[in-house]
N, C-alpha and C positions, 0 to 999 in steps of 0.2 A: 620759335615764332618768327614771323614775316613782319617786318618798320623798313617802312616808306618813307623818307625824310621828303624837303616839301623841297630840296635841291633836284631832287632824280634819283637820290643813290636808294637802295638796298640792302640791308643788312638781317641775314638770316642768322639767328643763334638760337641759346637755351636763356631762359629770362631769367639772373638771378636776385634782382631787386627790383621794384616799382616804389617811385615814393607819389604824396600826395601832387606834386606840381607834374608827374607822370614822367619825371625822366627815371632812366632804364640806365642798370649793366645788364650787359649783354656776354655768355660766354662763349667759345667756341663759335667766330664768328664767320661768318663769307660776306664779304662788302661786295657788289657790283657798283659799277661805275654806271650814272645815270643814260649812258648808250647802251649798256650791257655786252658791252666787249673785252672790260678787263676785271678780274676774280682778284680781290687779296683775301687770303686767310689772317686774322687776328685775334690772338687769344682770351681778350676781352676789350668791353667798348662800355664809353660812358654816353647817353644819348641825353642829351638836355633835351625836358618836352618839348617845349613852343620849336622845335624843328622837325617835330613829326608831324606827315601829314595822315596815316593810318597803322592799325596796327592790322595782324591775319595770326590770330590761336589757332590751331589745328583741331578741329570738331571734338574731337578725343578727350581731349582734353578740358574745353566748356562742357562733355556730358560729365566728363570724370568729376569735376567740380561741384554741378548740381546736383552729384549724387552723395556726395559728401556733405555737403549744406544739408539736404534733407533727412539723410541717417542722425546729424549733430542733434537737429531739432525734433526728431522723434524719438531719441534717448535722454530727452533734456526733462528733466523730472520737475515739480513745484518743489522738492526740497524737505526737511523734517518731516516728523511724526502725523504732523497734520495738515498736509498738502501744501506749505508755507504759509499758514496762516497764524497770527502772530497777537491776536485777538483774545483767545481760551489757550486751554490749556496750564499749565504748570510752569512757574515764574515767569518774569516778564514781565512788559510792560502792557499797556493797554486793559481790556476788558471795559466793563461795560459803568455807567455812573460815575460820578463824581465822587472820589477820595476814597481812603480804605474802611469806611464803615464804622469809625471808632469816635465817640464820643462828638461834642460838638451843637447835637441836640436840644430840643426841648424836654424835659422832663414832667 
């Protein structure tokens, strides 16, 4: 993936973590210099978020994703014997009325 930092520079790698605040390691890296005159290679990088200013996935890779998502959620079953429902059926809790039917009455 392509990160833009919001200095100029450029660093192309493989993404191997993302956390919630969006900073990145990066492996196998090529940094340009915000002229784009001078290349280092580095074998990894820590990108603190709040200094990016974009990031660029490779198409490929967002289709390869939403195709994954979609297979997840169309093999994702309700669960048990009876579609998850947790209501009927044999032990358990719930069903229907109030208490187990046993004495308490009027006679």
């Amino acid at each position: 993936m392509l990160v833009e930092l919001k200095n100029g520079e450029t660093l192309n790698g493989h993404l191997v973590t993302c956390d919630n605040w969006m900073n990145l390691i990066l492996k196998e890296v090529v940094q340009t210099s915000p002229e784009g005159d001078r290349f280092f290679r580095l074998p990894e990088v820590y990108i603190r978020g709040n200094n990016i200013k974009y990031l660029r996935i490779p198409e490929e890779i967002v289709d390869l994703v939403k195709e994954q998502q979609q297979n997840q959620t169309s093999n994702r079953g309700r669960g048990g014997r009876d579609g998850g429902r947790s209501d009927r059926g044999r032990g358990g809790r719930g069903g229907r009325g109030r208490g187990r039917g046993r004495g308490g009455g009027q006679m």
